[in-house]
C-alpha positions as CSV (number, residue, x, y, z in Angstrom):
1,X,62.7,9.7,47.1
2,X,60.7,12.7,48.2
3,X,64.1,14.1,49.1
4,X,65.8,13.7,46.1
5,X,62.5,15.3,44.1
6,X,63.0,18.2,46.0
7,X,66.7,18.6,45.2
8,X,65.8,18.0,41.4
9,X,63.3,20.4,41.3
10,X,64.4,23.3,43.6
11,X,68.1,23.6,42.1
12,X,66.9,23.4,38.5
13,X,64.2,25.7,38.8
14,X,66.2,29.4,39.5
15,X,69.8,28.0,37.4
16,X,67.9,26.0,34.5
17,X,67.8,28.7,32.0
18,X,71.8,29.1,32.4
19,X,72.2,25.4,32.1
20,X,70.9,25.9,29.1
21,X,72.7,28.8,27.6
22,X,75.9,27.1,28.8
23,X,74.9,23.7,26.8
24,X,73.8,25.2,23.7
25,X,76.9,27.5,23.6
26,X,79.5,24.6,24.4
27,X,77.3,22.7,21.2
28,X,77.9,25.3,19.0
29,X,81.9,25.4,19.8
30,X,82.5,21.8,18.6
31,X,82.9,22.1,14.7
32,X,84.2,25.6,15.5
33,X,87.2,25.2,13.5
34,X,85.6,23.4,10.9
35,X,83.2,25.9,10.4
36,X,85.7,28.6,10.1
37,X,87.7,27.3,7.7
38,X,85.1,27.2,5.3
39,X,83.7,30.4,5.5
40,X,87.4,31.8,5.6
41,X,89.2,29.6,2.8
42,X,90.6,32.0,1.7
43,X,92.6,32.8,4.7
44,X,93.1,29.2,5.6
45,X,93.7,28.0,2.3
46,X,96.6,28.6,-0.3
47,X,95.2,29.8,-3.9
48,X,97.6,26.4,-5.6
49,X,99.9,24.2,-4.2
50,X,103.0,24.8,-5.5
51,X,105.8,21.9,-6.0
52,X,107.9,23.9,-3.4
53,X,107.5,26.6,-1.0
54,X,109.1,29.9,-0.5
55,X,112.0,28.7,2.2
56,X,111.1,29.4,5.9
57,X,113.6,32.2,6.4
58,X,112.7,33.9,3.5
59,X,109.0,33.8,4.1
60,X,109.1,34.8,7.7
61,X,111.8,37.8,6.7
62,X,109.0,39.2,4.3
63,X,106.2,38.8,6.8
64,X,108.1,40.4,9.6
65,X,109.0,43.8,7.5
66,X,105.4,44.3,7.3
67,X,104.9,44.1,11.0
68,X,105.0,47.1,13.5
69,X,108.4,47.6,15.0
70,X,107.1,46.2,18.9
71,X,105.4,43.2,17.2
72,X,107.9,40.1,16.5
73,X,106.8,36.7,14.9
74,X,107.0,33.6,18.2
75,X,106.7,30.7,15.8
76,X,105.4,29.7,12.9
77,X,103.0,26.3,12.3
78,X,102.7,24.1,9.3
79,X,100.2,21.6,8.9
80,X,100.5,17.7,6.9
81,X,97.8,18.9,4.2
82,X,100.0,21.2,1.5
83,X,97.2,23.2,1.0
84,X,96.6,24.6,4.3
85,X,98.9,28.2,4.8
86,X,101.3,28.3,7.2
87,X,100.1,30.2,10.7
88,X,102.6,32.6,12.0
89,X,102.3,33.6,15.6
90,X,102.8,37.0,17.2
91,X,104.1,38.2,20.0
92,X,101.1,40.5,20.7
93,X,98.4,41.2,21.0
94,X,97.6,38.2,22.9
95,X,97.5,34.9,21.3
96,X,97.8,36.8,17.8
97,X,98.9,35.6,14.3
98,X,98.3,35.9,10.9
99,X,98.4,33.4,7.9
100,X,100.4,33.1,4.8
101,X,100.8,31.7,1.8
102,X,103.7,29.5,1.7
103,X,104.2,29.5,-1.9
104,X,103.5,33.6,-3.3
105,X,104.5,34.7,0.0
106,X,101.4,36.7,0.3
107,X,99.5,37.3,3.8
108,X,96.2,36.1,3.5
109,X,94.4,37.2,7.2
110,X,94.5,37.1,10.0
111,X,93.3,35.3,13.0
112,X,90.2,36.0,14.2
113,X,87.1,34.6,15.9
114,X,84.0,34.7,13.5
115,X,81.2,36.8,15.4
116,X,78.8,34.4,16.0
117,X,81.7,31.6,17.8
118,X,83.2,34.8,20.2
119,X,79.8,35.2,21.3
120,X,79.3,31.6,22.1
121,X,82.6,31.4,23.8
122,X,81.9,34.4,25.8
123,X,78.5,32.9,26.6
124,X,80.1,29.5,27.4
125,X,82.4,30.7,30.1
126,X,81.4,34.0,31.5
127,X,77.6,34.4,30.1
128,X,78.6,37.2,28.4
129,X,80.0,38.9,31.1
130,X,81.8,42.2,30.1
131,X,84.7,41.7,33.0
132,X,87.8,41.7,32.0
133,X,88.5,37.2,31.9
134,X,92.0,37.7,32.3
135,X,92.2,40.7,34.8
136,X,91.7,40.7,38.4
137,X,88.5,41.1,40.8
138,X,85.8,38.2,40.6
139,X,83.8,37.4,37.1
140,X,80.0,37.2,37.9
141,X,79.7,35.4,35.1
142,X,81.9,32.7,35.3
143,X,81.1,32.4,38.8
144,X,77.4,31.9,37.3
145,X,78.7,29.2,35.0
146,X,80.7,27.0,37.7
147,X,77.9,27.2,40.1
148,X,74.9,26.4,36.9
149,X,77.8,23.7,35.9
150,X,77.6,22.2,39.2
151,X,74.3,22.1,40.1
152,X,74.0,20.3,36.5
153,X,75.5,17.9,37.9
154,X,73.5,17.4,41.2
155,X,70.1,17.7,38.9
156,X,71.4,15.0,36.5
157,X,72.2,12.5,39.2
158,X,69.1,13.3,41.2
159,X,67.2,12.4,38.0
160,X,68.9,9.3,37.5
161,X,67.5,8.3,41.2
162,X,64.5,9.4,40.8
163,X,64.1,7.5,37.2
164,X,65.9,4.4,37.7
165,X,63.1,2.5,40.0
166,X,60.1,3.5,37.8
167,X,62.4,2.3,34.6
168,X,63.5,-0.8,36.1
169,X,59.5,-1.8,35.6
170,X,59.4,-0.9,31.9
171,X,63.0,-0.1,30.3
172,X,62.1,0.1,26.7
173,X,58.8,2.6,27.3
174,X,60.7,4.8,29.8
175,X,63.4,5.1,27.2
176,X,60.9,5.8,23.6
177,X,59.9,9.4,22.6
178,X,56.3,9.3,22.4
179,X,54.8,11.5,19.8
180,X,51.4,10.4,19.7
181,X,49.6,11.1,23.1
182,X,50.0,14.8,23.7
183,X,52.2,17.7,24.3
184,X,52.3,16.5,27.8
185,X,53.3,13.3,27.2
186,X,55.8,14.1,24.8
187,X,57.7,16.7,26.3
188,X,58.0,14.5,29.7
189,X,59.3,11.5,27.5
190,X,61.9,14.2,25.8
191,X,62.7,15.2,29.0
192,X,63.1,11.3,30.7
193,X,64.4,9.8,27.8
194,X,66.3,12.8,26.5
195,X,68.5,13.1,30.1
196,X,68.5,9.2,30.0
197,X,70.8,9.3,26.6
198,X,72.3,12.1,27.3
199,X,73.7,12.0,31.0
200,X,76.9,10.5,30.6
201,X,78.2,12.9,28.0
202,X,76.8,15.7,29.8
203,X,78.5,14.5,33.0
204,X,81.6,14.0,31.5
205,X,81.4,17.6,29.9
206,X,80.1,19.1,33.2
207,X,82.6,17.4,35.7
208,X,85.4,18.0,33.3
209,X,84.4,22.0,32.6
210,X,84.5,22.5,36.3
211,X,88.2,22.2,36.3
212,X,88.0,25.4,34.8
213,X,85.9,27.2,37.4
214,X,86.8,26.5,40.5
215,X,90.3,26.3,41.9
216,X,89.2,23.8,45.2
217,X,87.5,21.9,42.3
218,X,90.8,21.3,40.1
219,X,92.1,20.4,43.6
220,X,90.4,17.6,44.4
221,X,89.6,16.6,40.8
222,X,93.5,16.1,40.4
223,X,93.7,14.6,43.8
224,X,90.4,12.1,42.7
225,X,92.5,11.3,39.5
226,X,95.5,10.4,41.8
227,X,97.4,13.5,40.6
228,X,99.3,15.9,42.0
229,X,97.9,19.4,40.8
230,X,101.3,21.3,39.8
231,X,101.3,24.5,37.4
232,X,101.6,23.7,34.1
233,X,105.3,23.7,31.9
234,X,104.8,21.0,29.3
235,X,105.1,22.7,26.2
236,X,106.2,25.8,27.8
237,X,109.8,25.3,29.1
238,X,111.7,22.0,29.4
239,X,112.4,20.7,32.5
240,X,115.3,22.3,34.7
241,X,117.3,19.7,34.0
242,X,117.1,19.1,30.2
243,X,117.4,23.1,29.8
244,X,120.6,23.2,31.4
245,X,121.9,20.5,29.4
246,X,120.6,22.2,26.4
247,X,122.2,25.2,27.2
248,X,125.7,23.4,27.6
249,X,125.3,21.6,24.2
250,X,124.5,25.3,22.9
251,X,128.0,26.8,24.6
252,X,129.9,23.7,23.2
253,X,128.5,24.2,19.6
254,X,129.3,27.8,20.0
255,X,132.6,27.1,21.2
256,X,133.6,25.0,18.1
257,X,132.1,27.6,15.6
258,X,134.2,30.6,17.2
259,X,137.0,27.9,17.0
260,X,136.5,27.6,13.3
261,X,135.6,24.3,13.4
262,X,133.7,22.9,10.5
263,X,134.0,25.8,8.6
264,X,130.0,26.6,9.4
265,X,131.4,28.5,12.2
266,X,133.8,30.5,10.3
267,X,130.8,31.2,7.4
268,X,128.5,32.7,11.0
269,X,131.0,34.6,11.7
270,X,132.1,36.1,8.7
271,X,128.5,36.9,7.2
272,X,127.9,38.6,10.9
273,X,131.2,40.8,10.4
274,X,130.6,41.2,6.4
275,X,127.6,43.2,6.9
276,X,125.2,40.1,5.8
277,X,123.2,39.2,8.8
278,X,122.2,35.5,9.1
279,X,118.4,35.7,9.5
280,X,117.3,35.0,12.9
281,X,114.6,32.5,11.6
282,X,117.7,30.9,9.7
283,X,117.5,27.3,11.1
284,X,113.6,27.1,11.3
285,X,113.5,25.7,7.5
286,X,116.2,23.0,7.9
287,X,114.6,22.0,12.1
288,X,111.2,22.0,10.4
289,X,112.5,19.4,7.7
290,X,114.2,17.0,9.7
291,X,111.3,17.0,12.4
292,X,109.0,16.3,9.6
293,X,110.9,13.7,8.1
294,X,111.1,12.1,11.2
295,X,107.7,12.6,11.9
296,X,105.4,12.6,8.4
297,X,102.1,11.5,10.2
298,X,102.4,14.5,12.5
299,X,99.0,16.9,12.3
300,X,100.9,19.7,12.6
301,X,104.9,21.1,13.7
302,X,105.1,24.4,15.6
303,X,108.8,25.8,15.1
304,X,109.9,28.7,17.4
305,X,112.9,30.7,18.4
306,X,115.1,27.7,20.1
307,X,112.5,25.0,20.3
308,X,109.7,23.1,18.6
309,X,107.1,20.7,19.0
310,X,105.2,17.9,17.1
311,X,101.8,17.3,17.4
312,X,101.3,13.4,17.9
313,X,98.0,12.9,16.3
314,X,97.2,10.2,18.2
315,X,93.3,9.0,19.4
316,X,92.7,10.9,23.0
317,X,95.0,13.3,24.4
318,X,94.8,15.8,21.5
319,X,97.0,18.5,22.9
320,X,99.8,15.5,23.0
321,X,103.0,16.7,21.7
322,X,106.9,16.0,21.7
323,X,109.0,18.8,22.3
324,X,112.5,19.7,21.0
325,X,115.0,22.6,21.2
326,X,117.6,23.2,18.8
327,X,120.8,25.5,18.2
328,X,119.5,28.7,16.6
329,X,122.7,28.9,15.1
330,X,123.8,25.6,13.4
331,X,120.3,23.8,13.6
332,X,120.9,21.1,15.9
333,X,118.3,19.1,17.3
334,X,118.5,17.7,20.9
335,X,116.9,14.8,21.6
336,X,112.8,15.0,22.1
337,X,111.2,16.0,25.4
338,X,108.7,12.7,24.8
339,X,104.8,13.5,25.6
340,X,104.9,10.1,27.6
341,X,107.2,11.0,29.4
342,X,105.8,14.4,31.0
343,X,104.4,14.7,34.5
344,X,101.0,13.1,35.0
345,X,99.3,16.5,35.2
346,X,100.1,17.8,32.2
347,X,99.0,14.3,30.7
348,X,95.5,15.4,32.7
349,X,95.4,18.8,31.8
350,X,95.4,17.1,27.6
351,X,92.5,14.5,28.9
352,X,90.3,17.5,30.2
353,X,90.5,19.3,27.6
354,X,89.9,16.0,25.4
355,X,87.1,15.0,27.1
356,X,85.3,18.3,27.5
357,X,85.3,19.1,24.3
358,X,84.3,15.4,22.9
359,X,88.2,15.7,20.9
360,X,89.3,11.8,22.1
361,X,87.7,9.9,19.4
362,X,87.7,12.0,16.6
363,X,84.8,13.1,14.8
364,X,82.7,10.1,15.9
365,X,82.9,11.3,19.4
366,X,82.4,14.7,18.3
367,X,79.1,14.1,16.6
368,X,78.2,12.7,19.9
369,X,78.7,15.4,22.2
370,X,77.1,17.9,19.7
371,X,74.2,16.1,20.1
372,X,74.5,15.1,23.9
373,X,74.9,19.0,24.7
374,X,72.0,19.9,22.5
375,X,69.7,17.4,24.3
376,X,71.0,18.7,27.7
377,X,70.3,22.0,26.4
378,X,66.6,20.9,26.0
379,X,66.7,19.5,29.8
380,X,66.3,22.6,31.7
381,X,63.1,23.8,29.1
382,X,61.4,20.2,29.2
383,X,61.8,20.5,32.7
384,X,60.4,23.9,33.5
385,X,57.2,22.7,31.1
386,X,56.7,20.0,32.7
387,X,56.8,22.0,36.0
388,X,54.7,24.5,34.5
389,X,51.5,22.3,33.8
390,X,52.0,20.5,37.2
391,X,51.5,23.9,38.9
392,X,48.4,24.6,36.7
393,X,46.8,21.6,37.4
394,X,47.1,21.9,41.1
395,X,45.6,25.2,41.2
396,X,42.5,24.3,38.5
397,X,42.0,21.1,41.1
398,X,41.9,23.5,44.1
399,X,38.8,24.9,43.5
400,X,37.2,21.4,42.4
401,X,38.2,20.1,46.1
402,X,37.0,23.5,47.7
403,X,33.5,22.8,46.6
């Protein structure tokens, strides 16, 4: 037991304080979104909904003349709830887009991280480091966070030893706050009892968050999950073999229009030759209808230059998505790429990301992790009081022995 008192205390003591920066920072992402959309309504909310919206092509025509000429819209997403604006993606800078009105027409902002959230973010993963996340060369910072992450880890299940036989003798004490018989008292209990309600949430934040520090880590994570780690393509590109079918499906349609067949062909062609350019975002309204109608539960539908994808909205796995592509030109749809049936590491990749951020169960789950982190947060400071006052007594009862 000695041992494992030691570990405990001599791996918490020099990485506690960035345990807790890395908690409290991870708390304050949860409700991110949530937060943001009401202090930015305005942005993320249309003035009245309308009984129709401006059609897609139209909309996205209007947006992209006020765009520079290097900058081109990716996609656009519209949500179930009529009153949220549709969010049109950008080709750069990275991950940019902007929101509109669906119904005036009328850009309303921009995406942006408030202040406060890019500063937790930047604290969560690199502790503020100033490196470049996406260049090369090694990030102190995130290096900082994996190794704090990790030694979180150790220092919860260390504690867990170390509690378990005294608890065993006296459950319900070792598990109650006590407010009434001291500081010292009370900030051990917070600390005991605090880590006791909080570990497995913590551990499932920490063990999951790893993934995304260490590469030897995801390894053997995917290999511990029975997965074999591959790079990810779900919701990026179809699979070889569904692409090439898609592009014959594409010829063959474009075969039968220069053919004249079905007259749609024939009206392509003409408006092409007659000066009246079909839009390229001419399909997007009619995909996006028939993917909703076939889909009016979805969250959201993401519809982009030859492809699309619908949001399932299911419990768990919140990144889950079916995927389509469809004929820029006449609007087909192909059959789905289904969600269940992607490779079992992009279905992992989802259940991180799920897990980490408390996502699988909704806001109950949510609630829960907010709190969990907050408490782990706390561990580190409990901890180094309790440290703190053990040290003080030893060296008042030094002198007591001496003489």
């Amino acid at each position: 037991m000695k041992f494992f008192h030691k570990i405990h205390l001599w791996l918490s003591v020099p990485f506690g304080i960035f345990i807790t920066l890395v908690c409290f920072s991870g708390a304050m992402l949860i409700f991110e979104q949530e937060v943001t959309r009401a202090l930015r309504s305005e942005v993320y909310y249309v003035a009245e909904v309308k009984s129709e919206s401006i059609p897609m092509d139209k909309l996205l025509e209007s947006v992209k003349a006020t765009l520079p000429d290097s900058v081109s819209i990716s996609g656009v997403t519209v949500c179930s709830d009529p009153s949220r604006t549709y969010q049109v993606s950008l080709t750069k800078p990275r991950r940019a887009s902007i929101f509109v009105d669906q119904y005036t027409g009328n850009v309303t902002g921009r995406y942006e991280r408030l202040g406060f959230f890019s500063t937790m973010f930047k604290m969560h993963r690199w502790l503020l480091d100033s490196a470049n996340p996406h260049g090369d060369g090694v990030k102190v910072g995130k290096v900082l966070v994996g190794i704090s992450t990790l030694i979180f880890v150790v220092a919860l299940i260390s504690g867990i030893v170390i509690w378990w036989p005294r608890a065993r003798k006296n459950l319900r004490r070792s598990l109650s706050v006590r407010f009434s018989d001291g500081w010292r008292v009370l900030w051990k209990s917070l600390h005991v009892a605090g880590g006791m309600y909080a570990a497995l949430f913590v551990l499932a934040m920490a063990l999951t968050g790893l993934t995304w520090s260490f590469d030897w880590y995801r390894s053997a994570f995917y290999a511990v999950c029975g997965v074999e780690h591959t790079p990810r393509n779900f919701g990026q590109a179809p699979a070889a073999g569904n692409k090439a079918e898609n592009r014959g499906e594409r010829a063959e349609g474009e075969r039968r229009q220069g053919r004249g067949e079905g007259g749609e062909g024939r009206r392509g062609r003409g408006e092409g030759r007659g000066g009246h350019r079909r839009s390229e975002f001419g399909r997007w309204q009619q995909v996006y209808d028939e993917l909703r109608a076939q889909n009016p539960a979805a969250p959201q539908i993401t519809i982009g230059p030859e492809t699309a994808s619908v949001t399932l909205g299911t419990a768990g796995n919140v990144r889950a998505a079916d995927r389509y592509e469809f004929n820029r030109r006449t609007g087909e749809v192909s059959p789905a790429t289904l969600y269940a049936d992607a490779n079992e590491a992009d279905h992992l990749r989802g259940w991180i990301y799920s897990i980490h951020t408390g996502a699988l169960g909704g806001l109950f789950t949510r609630i829960l992790w907010l709190l969990a982190a907050l408490l782990g947060a706390t561990l580190p400071l409990t901890g180094y009081y309790i440290w703190i006052k053990h040290l003080t007594r030893k060296k008042d009862a030094a002198p007591a022995r001496t003489a």
